[in-house]
LODO-197448 format. One record per residue (C-alpha): x, y, z. Coordinates in steps of 0.1 Angstrom, whole numbers, padded with zeros to 4 digits, always signed. Layout:
XYZ...
// end
This chain:
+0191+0000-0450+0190-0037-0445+0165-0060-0467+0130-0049-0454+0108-0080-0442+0087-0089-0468+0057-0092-0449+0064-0056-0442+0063-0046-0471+0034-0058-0487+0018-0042-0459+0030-0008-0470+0019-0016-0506-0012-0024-0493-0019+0008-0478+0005+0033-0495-0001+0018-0535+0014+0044-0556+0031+0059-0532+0052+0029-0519+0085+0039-0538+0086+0073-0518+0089+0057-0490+0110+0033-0496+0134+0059-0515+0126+0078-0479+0140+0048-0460+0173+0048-0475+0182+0086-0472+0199+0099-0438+0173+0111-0413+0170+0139-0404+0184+0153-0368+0160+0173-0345+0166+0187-0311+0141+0204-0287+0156+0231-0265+0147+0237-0226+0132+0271-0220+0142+0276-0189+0182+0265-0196+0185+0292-0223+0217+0307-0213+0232+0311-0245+0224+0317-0281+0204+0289-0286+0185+0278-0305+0202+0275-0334+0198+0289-0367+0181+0255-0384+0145+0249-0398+0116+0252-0373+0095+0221-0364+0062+0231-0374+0044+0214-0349+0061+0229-0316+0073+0259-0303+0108+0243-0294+0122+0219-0322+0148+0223-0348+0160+0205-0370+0202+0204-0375+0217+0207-0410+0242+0183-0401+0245+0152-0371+0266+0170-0339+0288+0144-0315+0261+0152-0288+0284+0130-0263+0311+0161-0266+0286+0189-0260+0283+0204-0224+0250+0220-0234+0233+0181-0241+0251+0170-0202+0237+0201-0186+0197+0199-0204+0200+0228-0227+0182+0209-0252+0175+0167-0259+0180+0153-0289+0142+0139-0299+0130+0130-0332+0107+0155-0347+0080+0137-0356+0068+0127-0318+0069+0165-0309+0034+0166-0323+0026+0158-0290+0027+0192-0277+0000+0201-0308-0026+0175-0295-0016+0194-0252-0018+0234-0265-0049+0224-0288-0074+0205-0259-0064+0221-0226-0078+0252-0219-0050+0262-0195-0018+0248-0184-0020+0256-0145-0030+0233-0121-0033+0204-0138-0020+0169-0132-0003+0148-0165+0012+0114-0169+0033+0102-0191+0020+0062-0189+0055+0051-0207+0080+0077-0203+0115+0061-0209+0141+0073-0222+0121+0110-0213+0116+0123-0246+0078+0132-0243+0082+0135-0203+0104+0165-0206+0084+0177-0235+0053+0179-0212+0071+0194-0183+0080+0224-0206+0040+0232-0216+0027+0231-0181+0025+0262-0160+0021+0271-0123+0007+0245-0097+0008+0220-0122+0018+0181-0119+0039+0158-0143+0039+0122-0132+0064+0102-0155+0063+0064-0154+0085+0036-0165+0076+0002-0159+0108-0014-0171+0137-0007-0143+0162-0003-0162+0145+0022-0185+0134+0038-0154+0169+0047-0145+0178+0062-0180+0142+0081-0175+0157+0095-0142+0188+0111-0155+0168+0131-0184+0141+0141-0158+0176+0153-0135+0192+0174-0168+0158+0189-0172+0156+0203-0141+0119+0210-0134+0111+0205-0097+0069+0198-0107+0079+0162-0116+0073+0130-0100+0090+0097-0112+0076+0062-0107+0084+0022-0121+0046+0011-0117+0027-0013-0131-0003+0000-0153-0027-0017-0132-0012+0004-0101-0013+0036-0121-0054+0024-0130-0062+0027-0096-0052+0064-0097-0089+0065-0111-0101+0100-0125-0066+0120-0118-0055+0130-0143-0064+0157-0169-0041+0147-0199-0028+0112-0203-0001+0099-0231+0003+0071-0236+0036+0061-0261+0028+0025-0266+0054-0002-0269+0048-0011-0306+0066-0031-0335+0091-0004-0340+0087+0002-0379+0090+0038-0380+0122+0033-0364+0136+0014-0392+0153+0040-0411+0172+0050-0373+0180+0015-0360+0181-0011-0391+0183-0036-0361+0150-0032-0356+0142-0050-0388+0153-0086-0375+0128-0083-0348+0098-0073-0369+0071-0104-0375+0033-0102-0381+0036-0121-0346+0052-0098-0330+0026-0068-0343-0001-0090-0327+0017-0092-0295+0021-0056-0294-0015-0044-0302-0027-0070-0275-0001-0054-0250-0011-0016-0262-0049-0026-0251-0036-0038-0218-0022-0007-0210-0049+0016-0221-0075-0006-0201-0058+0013-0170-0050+0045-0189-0090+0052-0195-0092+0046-0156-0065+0076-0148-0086+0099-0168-0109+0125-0150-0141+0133-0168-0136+0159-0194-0096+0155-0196-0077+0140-0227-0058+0112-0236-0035+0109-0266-0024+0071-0277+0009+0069-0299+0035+0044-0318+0061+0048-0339+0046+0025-0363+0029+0021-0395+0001-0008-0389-0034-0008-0384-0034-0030-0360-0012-0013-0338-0024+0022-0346-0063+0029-0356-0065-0009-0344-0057+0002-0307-0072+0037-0307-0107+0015-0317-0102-0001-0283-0105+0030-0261-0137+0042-0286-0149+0007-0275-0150+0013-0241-0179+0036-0246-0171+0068-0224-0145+0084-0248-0148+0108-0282-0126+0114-0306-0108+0147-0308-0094+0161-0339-0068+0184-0340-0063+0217-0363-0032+0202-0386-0034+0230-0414-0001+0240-0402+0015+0209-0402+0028+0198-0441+0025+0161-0449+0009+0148-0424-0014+0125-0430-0052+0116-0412-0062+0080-0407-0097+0070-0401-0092+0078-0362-0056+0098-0361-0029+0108-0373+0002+0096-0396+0040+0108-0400+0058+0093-0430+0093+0094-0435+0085+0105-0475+0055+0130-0464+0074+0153-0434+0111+0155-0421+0105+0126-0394+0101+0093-0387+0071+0073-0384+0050+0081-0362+0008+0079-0350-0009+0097-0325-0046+0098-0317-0067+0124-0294-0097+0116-0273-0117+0133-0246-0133+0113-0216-0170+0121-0219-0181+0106-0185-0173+0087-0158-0183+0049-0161-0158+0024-0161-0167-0008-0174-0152-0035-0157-0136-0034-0125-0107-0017-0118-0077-0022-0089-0094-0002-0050-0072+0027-0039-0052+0019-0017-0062+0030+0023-0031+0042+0043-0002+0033+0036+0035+0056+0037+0034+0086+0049+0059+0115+0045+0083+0134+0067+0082+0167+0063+0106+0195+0075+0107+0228+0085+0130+0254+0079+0144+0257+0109+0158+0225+0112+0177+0225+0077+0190+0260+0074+0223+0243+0060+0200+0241+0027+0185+0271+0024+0213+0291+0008+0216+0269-0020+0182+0276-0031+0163+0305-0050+0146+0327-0024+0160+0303+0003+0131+0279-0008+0109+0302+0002+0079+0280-0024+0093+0246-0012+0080+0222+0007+0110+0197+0017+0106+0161+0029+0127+0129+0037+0138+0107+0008+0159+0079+0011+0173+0076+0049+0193+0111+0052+0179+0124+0018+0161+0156+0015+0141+0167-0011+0119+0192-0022+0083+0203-0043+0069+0233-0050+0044+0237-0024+0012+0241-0045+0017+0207-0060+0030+0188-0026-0006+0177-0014-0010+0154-0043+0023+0136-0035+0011+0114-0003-0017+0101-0027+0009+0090-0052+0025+0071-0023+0002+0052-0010-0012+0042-0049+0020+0033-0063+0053+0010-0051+0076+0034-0059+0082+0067-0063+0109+0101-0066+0091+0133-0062+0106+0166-0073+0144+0173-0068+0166+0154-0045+0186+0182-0027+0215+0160-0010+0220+0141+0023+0222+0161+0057+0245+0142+0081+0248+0156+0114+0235+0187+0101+0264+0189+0075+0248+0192+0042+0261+0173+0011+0244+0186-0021+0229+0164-0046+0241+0170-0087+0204+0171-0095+0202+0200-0071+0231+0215-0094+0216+0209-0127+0178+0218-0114+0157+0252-0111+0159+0255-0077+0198+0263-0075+0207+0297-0060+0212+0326-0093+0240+0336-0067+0257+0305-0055+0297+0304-0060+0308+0292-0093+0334+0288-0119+0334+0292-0155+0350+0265-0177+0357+0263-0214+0349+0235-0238+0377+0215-0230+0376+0220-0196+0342+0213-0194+0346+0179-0214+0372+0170-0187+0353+0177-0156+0323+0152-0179+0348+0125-0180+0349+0128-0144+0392+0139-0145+0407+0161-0122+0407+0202-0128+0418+0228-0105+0428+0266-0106+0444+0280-0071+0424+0309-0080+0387+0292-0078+0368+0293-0043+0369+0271-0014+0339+0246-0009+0311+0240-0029+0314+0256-0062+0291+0254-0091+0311+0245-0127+0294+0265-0155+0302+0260-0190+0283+0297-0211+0267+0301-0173+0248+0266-0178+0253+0245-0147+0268+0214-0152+0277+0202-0116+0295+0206-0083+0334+0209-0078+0350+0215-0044+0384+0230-0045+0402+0226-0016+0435+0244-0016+0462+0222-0040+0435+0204-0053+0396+0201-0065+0373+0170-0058+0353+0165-0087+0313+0153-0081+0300+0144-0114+0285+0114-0113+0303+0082-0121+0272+0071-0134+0270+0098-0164+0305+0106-0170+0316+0103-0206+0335+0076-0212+0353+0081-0247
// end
């Protein structure tokens, strides 16, 4: 650990006393390594054999620190690599909502995807995850992780918070993951250290409140919203959860934490410390929407607007037999100029709505371009749900599969013509098309490793 500010640490004085040196000492050993594995990628035996988060049904923790960059497993969304003390999310979602189908979530500030992928595991049928990222490039590391995940219920957006406010009542649980001062994250990225200032604290509590201005608007009467940081202060934390009490239509929720060793309640949430659980710091508060007023005035739906082309079968039987039951619960519509993608049908009506609210947005899985009725498939069509159990493939090893990541050329004269799927332990990891002599190799430039 680098020298701690010393503002910063008075401040954890002031509030820890006694118990100041444990943390500190807590600072300066390793963290710990967590992973959350996707349950509907479980090809393999996986999980593996470490400690059980407490807090969700998913998490491990790792004895040791893995080269995630040289696993297949990580590139095709078997699991993501998330700090274990932000899971508690998924307490505060299985504790207030009575059921998990048909129900619409956003993630207010998803990057890098940690929490959005989370979410998209919990909810069930005819449900709705909308993940935003107001920072574009953020938004484009938010993208991949949504891809790897593979759930086709998700809809991606870079909006504003004022857009998302004028989404008024949508939504039945709302996170929001604040941008905060970062001190929890100290112990992780010592970096983080140089930037710390009472200043900057200020700035970020007066930034949090800007946000959750439009998050209260988002919330339907009776749904939840959970505010969290990965920071210590009150003036980020129980500071910025007063806010939403303050605009008079919201309850605090508490949640049932006898399970959960070490951590620690605050006068309106809840606190991870680094010498209290295995995990970083980290806050989270619950509250429930009581009614419906909305002081102040937020941004008018929009009126009109974009509107979608859809398509039926017929016209894009090309698709069809790279798809479960030949899409048979998809709705499929036009993307990007020749772009085609698809939604599971029970969620689709809410999509034109999005549109016309917010500036931009990706909706479910992009399947590929059709040109001239030729149909070129996407790699999030690969690495998605939807792929057909039955579609062509080949099986690669470890170092195989580490090749084909770094985007190199492989080929056996024995694989199949065409489109072929390449599995590493029958996960999908992307498209290869041999083609006699040779194989052309479609893993995005974008994500190949590059080490």
């Amino acid at each position: 650990m680098p020298e701690l500010p010393l503002e910063f640490v008075e401040q954890m004085k002031t509030s820890l006393g006694t118990d100041y040196p444990r943390f500190e000492a807590a600072l300066n050993r390793p963290a710990p390594v967590s992973i959350r594995y996707n349950p509907s990628k479980l090809a393999v035996d996986f999980p593996p054999s470490g400690e059980k988060i407490p807090w969700t049904e998913y998490g491990y923790y790792l004895q040791e620190r893995p080269k995630f960059t040289y696993d297949p497993l990580f590139h095709g969304g078997m699991y993501y690599v998330q700090e274990a003390s932000s899971m508690l999310v998924e307490a505060a979602f299985r504790q207030t909502m009575p059921s998990a189908d048909g129900i619409k979530v956003l993630d207010m500030c998803a990057a890098p995807g940690g929490k959005s992928t989370l979410l998209a595991s919990l909810l069930g049928n005819g449900s709705l995850l909308v993940a935003n990222e107001v920072i574009k490039s953020r938004y484009h590391i938010l993208r991949e992780n949504l891809s790897k995940w593979g759930w086709p219920n998700i809809v991606s957006t870079s909006s504003k918070p004022e857009s998302l406010g004028g989404l008024e009542g949508l939504f039945d649980f709302v996170l929001v993951d604040a941008p905060c001062s970062g001190e929890g994250l100290f112990r992780k990225m010592p970096a983080a250290c140089d930037h710390w200032s009472p200043e900057n604290v200020a700035l970020c509590a007066n930034r949090q409140q800007s946000i959750l201005e439009h998050a209260t608007r988002c919330v339907k009467p009776g749904g939840i919203l959970v505010f969290s940081t990965c920071t210590y202060n009150e003036l980020e934390n129980d500071g910025s959860a007063n806010f939403i009490i303050e605009r008079g239509n919201f309850g605090k929720v508490d949640i049932e934490t006898t399970h959960f060793p070490g951590l620690t309640p605050t006068r309106l949430g809840y606190q991870c410390y680094p010498h209290k659980v295995e995990g970083e710091g980290f806050y989270m508060a619950v509250f429930r929407k009581e009614n419906q007023s909305f002081p102040g005035k937020g941004k008018k739906k929009k009126k009109g607007g974009k509107s979608l082309k859809t398509f039926k079968k017929e016209n894009i039987k090309n698709v069809l037999p790279f798809l479960q039951k030949q899409g048979a619960e998809l709705t499929f519509f036009q993307g990007r100029e020749d772009e085609i993608r698809a939604i599971p049908t029970n969620i689709f009506d809410g999509v034109p709505q999005l549109m016309n609210q917010l500036p931009f947005i990706e909706a479910g899985v992009s399947l590929g371009l059709l040109k001239n009725r030729k149909f070129i498939p996407s790699h999030e069509l690969a690495i998605s749900n939807l792929i057909a159990n039955e579609f062509p493939c080949v099986q690669l090893s470890t170092p195989e599969a580490i090749k084909y990541l770094k985007r190199e050329n492989i080929h056996n004269n024995e694989w199949p013509k065409g489109w072929t799927l390449v599995h590493h332990q029958h996960l999908n990891l992307g498209w290869i098309k041999p083609l006699g002599n040779r194989s052309n190799n479609y893993y995005p430039k974008e994500w190949r490793i590059r080490n």
